[in-house]
N, C-alpha and C positions, 0 to 999 in steps of 0.2 A: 630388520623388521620389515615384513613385508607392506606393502600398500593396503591391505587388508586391515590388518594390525592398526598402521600405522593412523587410517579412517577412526576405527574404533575406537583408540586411545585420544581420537581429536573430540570425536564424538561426545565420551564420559566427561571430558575438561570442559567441553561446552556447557553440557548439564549441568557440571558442579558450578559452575558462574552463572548459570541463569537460577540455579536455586538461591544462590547469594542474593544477585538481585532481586528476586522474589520476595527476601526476607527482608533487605532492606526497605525496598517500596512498602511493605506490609508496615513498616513501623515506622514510616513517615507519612502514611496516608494523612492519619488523623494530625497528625501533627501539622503538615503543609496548609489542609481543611480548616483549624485550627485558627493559625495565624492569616487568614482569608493570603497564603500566598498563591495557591490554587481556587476556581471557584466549586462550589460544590452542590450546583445547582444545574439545570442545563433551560438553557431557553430555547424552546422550539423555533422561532421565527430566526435567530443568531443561529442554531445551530442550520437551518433551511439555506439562509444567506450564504455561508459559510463552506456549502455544500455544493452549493450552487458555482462560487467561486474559479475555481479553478477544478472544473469537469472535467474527467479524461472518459473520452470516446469508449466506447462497447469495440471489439474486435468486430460484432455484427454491422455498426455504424462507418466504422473503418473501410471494411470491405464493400459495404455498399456504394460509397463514395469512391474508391476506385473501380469499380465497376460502372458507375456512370461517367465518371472520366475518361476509362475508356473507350466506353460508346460514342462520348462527343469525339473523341479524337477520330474514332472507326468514319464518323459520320461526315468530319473533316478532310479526311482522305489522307489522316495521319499517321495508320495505322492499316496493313493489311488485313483482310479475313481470309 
């Protein structure tokens, strides 16, 4: 089987398990909602907190911050230009 193939046939078996679990979660929503084991409400100010939590940086945020690291180093004489 080539590598091609072999993608493919991993590919349709992925599919066929996430349709499973599809169908499952489908027919435990109401039921989980239900027994209040999930909540099925959403609080804006929890969900804000929550958000807030544990941020992870923009790629844009990222780079700008070693970009001005760099500069302090440049500026330091820690770094050649």
């Amino acid at each position: 089987m080539s590598k091609a193939e072999d993608f493919s046939q991993q590919l349709q078996e992925h599919g066929q398990q996430l349709a499973r679990i599809e169908r499952l979660l489908a027919g435990q929503k109401e039921t989980l909602t239900s027994v209040r084991a999930i909540p099925h409400y959403v609080d804006r100010a929890e969900l804000a907190s929550w958000l807030r939590r544990n941020r992870v940086k923009t790629v844009q945020e990222i780079e700008q911050e070693a970009t001005t690291f760099i500069r302090a180093k440049g500026q330091k004489g820690g770094v050649s230009k």
